[in-house]
N, C-alpha and C positions, 0 to 999 in steps of 0.2 A: 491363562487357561491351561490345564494342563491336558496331556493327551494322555488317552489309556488305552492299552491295545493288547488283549488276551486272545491267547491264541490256545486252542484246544485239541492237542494232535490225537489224543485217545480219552474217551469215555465211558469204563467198564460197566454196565449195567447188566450183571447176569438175571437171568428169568425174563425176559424182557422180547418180543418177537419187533420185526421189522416193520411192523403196522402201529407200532407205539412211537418208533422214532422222530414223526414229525412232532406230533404234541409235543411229546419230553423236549425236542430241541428249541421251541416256541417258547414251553414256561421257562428253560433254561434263559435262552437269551434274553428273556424278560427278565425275568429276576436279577440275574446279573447285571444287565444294563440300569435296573433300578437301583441295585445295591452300589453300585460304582459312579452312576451320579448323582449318589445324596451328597448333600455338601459334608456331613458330616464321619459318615463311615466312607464313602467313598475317598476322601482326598487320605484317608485312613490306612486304604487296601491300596489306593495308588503306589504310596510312600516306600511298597514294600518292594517294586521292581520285578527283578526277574527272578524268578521261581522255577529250576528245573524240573521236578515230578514235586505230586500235592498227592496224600490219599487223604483222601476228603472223610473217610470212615463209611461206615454203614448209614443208610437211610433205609429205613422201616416206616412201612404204612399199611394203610389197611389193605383187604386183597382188592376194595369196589376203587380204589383210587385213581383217577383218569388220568392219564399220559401226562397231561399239561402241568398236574398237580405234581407229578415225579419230579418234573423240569425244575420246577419254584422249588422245591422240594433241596434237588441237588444243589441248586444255585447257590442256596441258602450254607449247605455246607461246606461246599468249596468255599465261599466267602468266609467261613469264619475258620477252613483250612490255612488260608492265605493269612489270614489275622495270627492265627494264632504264633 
């Protein structure tokens, strides 16, 4: 089994107030933890080790999008940050 252990010293999310941070951090760790133990893209993102800064790029959504959505949202592109 392998272990995987991401660590996330900073998050920039501009536009964003302190009342969204729980969601966002919810879909985030969701996503991520789903993305990382699919057998298939995770032993994938594993492989890649340590990583000192990732800018993940822009994520755009619409303005009605709920917190949790942002989270999955980012998740999604820091994952294919780390891939790529």
């Amino acid at each position: 089994m392998t272990r995987v252990v991401l660590h996330i010293d900073r998050l920039v999310l501009r536009g964003l107030g302190d009342a969204d941070a729980a969601g966002i951090g919810a879909g985030l760790q969701g996503e991520l933890g789903r993305l990382l133990a699919d057998r298939g893209g995770g032993s994938r993102l594993a492989s890649f080790g340590h990583v000192a800064s990732l800018n993940a790029g822009k994520v755009r959504l619409a303005s009605d999008t709920k917190s949790r959505q942002l989270g999955i949202s980012t998740g999604r592109a820091i994952a294919k940050g780390i891939a790529r």
